[in-house]
C-alpha positions in Angstrom: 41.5 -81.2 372.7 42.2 -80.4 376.0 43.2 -76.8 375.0 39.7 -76.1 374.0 39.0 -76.4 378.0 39.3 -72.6 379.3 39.5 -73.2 382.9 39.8 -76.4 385.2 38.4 -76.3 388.8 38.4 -78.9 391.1 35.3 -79.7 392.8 34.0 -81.7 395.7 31.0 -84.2 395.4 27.8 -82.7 397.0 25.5 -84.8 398.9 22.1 -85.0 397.1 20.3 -83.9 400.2 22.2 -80.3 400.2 20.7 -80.2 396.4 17.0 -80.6 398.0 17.0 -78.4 400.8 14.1 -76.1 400.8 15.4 -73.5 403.1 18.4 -72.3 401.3 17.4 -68.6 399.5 19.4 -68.9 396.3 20.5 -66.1 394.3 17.6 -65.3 391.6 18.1 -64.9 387.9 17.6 -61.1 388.1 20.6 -60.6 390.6 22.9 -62.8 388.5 22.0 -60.5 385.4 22.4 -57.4 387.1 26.1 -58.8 387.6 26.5 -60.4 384.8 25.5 -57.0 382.4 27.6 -55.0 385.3 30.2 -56.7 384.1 29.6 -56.5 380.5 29.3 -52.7 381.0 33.1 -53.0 382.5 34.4 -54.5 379.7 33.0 -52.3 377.1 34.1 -49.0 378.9 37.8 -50.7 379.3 37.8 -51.5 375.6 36.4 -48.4 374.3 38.9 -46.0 376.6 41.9 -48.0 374.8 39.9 -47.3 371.5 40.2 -51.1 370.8 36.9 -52.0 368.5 36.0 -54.8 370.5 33.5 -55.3 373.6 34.0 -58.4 375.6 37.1 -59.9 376.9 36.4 -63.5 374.7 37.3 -61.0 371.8 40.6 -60.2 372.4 43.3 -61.4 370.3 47.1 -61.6 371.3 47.5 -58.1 370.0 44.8 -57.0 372.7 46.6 -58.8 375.4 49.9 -56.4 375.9 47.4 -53.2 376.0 45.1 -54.5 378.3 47.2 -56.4 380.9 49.7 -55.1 383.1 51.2 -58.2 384.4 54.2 -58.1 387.3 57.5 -59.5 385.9 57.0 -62.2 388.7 53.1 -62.6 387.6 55.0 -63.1 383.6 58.2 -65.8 385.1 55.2 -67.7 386.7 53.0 -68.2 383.3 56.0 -69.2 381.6 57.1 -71.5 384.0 54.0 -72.8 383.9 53.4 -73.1 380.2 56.2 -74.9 379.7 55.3 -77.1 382.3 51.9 -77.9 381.6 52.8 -77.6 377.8 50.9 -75.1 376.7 49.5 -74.8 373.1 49.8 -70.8 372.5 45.9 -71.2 371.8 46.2 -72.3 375.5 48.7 -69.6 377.0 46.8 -66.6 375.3 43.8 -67.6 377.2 45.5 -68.1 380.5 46.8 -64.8 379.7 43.4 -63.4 378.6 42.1 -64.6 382.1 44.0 -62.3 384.2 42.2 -59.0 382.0 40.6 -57.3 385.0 
């Protein structure tokens, strides 16, 4: 099950009272969806210029992968090392790998 995790991130405890605080401006929902369809606009141009019929980077199958990600040889030792030591599932690797799509 743990391969159905897509990324882990540590993270530190925060004090309730930094939760509360009145004077922090938070970002608003219509910023965060101007990014958010930004980046959806990204993805769709990088698909379509490959002429790969998909949209979104969740969508891309191994086959994708190769086309879209130009990974350093050293970038390529690193996953493997890494796959190997963390044990990887290939569900899991192709995701790791799907990560670095930029």
């Amino acid at each position: 099950i743990i391969d159905r995790i897509d990324i882990w991130v540590p993270v530190i405890k925060v004090d309730y009272r930094e939760l509360i605080r009145q004077d922090v401006i938070a970002e608003t929902s219509a910023a965060i969806q101007k990014r958010v369809s930004r980046a959806r606009s990204i993805q769709v141009r990088r698909f379509q210029s490959k002429n790969i019929p998909i949209c979104y980077n969740s969508e891309m199958g191994p086959q994708h992968i190769d086309t879209c990600v130009k990974m350093t040889d050293g970038a390529r030792a690193l996953l493997g090392v890494s796959a190997e030591r963390l044990k990887l599932s290939g569900r899991s690797f192709h995701k790791v790998d799907r990560k670095s799509v930029v």
